[in-house]
C-alpha positions in Angstrom: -6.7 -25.9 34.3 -9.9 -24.7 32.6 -9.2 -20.7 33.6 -5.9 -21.5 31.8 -7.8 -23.4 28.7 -10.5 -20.7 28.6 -7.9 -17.8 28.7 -6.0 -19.2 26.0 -8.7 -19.3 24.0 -9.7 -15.6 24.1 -5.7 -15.1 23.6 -6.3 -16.6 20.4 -9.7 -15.3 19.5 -7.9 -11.9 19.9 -4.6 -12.7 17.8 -7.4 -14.0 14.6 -9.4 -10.6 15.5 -6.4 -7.9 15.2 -5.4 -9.8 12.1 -8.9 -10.2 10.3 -9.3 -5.9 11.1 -6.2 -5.0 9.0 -7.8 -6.9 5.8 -8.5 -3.9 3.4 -6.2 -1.0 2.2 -7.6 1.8 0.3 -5.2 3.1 -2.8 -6.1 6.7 -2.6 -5.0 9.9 -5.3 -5.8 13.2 -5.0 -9.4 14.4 -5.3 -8.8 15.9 -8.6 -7.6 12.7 -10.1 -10.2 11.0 -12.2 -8.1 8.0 -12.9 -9.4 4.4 -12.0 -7.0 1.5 -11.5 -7.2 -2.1 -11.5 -4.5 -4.6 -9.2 -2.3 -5.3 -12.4 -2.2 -1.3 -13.1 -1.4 -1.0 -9.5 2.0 -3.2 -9.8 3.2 -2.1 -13.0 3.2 1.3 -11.2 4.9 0.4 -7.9 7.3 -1.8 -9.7 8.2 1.2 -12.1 7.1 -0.6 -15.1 4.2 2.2 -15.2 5.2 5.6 -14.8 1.6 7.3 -15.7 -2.0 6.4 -14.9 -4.1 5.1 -17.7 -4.9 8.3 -18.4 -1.4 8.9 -20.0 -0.8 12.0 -16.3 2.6 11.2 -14.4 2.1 8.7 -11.5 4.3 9.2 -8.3 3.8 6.2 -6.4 4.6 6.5 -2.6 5.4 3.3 0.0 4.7 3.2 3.7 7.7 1.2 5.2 7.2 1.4 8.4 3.7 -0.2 9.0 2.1 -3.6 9.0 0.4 -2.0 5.5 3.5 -2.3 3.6 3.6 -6.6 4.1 0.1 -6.5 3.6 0.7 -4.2 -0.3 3.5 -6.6 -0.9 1.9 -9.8 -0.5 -1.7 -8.7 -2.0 -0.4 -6.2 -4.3 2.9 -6.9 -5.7 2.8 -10.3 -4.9 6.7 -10.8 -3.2 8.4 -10.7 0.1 10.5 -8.2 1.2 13.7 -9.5 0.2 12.6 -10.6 -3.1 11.3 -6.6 -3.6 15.0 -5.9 -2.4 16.3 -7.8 -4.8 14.5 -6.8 -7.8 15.0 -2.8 -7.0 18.6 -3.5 -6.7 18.2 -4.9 -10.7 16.5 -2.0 -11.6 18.8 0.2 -10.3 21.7 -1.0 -11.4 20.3 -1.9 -15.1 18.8 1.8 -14.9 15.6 0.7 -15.5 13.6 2.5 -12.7 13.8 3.0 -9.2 11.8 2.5 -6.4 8.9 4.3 -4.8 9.1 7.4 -2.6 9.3 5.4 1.0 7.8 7.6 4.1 6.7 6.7 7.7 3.0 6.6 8.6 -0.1 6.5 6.7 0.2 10.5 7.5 2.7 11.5 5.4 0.7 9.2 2.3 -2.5 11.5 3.0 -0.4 14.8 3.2 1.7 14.4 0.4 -1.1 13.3 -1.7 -3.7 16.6 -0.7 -0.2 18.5 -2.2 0.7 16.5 -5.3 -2.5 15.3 -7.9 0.1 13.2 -9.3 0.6 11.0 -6.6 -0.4 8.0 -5.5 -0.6 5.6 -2.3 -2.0 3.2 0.3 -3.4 3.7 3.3 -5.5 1.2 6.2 -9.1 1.8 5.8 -9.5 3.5 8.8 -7.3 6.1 8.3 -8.9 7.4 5.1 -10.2 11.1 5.5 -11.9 13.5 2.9 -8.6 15.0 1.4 -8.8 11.8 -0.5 -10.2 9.9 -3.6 -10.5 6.3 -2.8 -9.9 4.2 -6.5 -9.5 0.9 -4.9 -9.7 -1.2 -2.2 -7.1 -4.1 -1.7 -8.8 -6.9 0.8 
């Protein structure tokens, strides 16, 4: 009974560990940009009320779908759920005000589309920033 008490615990300890090391996404541009952005800024720009940086330059924003970081950029960023994002591109859309961001798979193809395009924009785990980068803020 206590080998089954003590390996639940460290069950546990590991489920609060994974989740406390996914707490901070970097919003990265290309190393050229000079722009600076602040969470408000952020979601005007992935909600396509934004469609340049402060610094008047297009802004392309680009979503990673397929990874844990996407939940993470809609709760802490953008403030919805998933069907509530659904719901408000489908507005947008249909009222031709805007449409959504450029969706890709991995944190990847955010880095390599951003080292080809200064006008983009994205998010990306922590760890998986690399120097072909500019880090202008994190999200924790």
């Amino acid at each position: 009974m206590k080998l089954i008490r003590v390996c639940l615990i460290g069950i546990l300890l590991n489920i609060g560990f994974s989740t406390v090391a996914f707490a901070d996404l970097a919003i990265v541009v290309h190393p050229s940009n000079d722009n600076t952005l602040i969470i408000s800024q952020l979601r005007k720009i992935y909600l396509g009320k934004s469609l340049t940086f402060p610094d008047g330059s297009h802004v392309i924003p680009i979503d990673t779908t397929s990874e844990e970081s996407f939940k993470f950029f809609l709760k802490n960023v953008l403030q919805k759920n998933e069907a509530g994002l659904h719901s408000y591109w489908s507005r947008m859309l249909f009222s031709g005000k805007g449409k959504p961001p450029k969706e890709v798979n991995s944190s990847a193809d955010v880095l390599e589309i951003i080292t080809k395009n200064k006008s983009a924009i994205g998010y990306v785990e922590v760890d998986k920033i690399d120097s072909r980068v500019k880090v202008i803020l994190m999200i924790d």
